[in-house]
N, C-alpha and C positions, 0 to 999 in steps of 0.2 A: 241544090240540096233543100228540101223542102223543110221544113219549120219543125217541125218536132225532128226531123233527123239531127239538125242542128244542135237542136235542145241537147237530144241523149250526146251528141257528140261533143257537146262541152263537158257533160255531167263525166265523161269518160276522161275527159282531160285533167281534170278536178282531181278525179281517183288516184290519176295517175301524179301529177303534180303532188299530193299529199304522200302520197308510199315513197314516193322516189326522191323527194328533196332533197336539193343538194348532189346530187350523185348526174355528174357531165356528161361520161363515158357508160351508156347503160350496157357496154361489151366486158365492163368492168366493174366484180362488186366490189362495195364499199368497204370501208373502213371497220372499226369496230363498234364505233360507237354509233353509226347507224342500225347496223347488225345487233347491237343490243333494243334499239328501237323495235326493232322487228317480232324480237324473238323474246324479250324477257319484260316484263311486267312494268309499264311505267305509265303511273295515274294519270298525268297531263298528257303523255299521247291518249292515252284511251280518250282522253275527255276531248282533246280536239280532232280524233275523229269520230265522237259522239255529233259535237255540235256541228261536223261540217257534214256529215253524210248518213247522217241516219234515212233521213230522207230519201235517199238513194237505193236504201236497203230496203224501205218498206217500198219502192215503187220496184223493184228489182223483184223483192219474192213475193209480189202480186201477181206477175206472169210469170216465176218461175225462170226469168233471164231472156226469154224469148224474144222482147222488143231491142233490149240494148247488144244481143247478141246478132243480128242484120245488122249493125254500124260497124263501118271498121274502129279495130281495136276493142269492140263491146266485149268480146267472150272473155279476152283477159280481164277486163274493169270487173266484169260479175266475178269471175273469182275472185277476185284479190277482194271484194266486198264482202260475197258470202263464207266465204272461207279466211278472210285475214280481217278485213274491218270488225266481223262481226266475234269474234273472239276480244278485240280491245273494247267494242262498245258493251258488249254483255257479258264481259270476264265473271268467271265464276257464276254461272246461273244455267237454266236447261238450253237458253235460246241461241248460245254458243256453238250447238252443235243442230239447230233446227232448217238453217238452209246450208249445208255442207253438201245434202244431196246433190242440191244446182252446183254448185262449184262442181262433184266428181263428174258427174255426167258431162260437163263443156272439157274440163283436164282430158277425158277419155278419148272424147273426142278429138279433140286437138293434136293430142300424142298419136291419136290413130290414122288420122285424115293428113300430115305432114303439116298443119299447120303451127304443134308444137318447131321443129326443127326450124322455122323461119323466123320466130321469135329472137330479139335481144336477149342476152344472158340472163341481165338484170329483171326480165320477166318470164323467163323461161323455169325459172329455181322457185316461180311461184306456181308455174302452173301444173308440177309435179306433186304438190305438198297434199292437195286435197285426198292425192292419192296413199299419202302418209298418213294423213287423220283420215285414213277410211278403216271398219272392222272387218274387214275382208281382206285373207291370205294374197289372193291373186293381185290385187291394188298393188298391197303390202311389198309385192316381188316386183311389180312392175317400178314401183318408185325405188326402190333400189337400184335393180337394173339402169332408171335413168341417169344416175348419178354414176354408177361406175362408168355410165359412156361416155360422161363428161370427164370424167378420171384419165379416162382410156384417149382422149382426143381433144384435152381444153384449148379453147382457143387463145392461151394467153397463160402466165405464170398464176396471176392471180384466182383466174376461175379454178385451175388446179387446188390454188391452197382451199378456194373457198370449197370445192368440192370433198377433200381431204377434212375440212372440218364439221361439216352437217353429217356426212356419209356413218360416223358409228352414231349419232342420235336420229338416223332414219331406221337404222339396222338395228336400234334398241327399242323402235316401234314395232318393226318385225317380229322381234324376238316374243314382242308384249302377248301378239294376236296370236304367232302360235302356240302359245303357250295358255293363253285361257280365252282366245276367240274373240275377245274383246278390250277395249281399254277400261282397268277396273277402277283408275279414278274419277273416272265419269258417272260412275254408280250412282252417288248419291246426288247428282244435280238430276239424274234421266230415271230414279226411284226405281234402280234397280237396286236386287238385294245381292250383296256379294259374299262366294264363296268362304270357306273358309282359309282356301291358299290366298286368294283377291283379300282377305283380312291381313292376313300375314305379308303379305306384297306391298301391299298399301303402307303399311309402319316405314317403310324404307324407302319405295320407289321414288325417283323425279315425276311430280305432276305435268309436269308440260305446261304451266302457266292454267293450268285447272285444278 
């Protein structure tokens, strides 16, 4: 393995080492108080995967995912970077959602080419999501669809429960896009002007950690 393969392939072990701590069985998700790590707003994670991989992000969407996605394991690290790191490193700001593209493109991929299906569970729930933060209906169906297949055939009790409890906060991202095409609490970080129902949405809705 040549010297920069090395490189990226530690920088990928890193990734993964930070998201998954703690967690033995990756055929088995975690607990809950991982799962709140994950999924709900907490300043000391954000800030230790500021200080551990920023660096990772700016060499990532310099090519757009390209080099670290030739290493095994890369295509999942750049999601989980540009689509989950970069949400706790730049919570609430535009830059939250500025390499999401890279993430959907590799998720698309992946799901399409069978390389999703060979995936651990524990990284497989992430490689669906990009397709949840995406403003497009077609995504929108597809990442549903993932999830009820996992419904329909879990390898285990637990991915069951866990799939029974994401499965209506994917279907309430659904709901969001066909209903006004976009997510409208992203408006004001991407200076878009929102509707008058997106005003009226907004008083009430769950942000999603934005």
């Amino acid at each position: 393995m040549e010297e920069e393969t090395k490189r990226i392939h530690s920088r990928i072990q890193a990734v993964f080492r930070t998201w998954y701590e703690g967690i033995e069985d990756m055929e088995t998700p975690p607990e809950e108080g991982r799962v709140n790590k994950w999924f709900l707003e907490d300043p000391e994670f954000d800030q230790e995967i500021r200080d551990a991989h920023v660096g990772d992000y700016d060499e990532i969407v310099a090519d757009e995912g390209e080099s670290w996605a030739k290493v095994p394991g890369g295509k999942m690290a750049v999601i989980l970077v540009t689509d989950q790191f970069s949400r706790n490193m730049f919570r609430k700001t535009s830059k939250v959602f500025a390499s999401d593209f890279i993430a959907l493109k590799l998720a698309k991929e992946m799901l399409a080419n069978g390389e999703y299906d060979e995936l651990e569970f524990c990284k497989k729930i992430f490689c669906y999501v990009p397709l949840e933060h995406s403003e497009d209906v077609e995504d929108q169906a597809q990442c549903v669809k993932a999830v009820n297949d996992i419904l329909e055939n879990p390898g285990n009790e637990q991915q069951k429960r866990y799939a029974e409890y994401v499965l209506p906060y994917i279907e309430k991202h659904q709901e969001i896009i066909e209903t006004f095409g976009r997510f409208p609490h992203r408006n004001e970080y991407l200076g878009r002007e929102s509707t008058e129902e997106e005003i009226e949405f907004l008083k009430t809705c769950n942000r999603y950690g934005q």
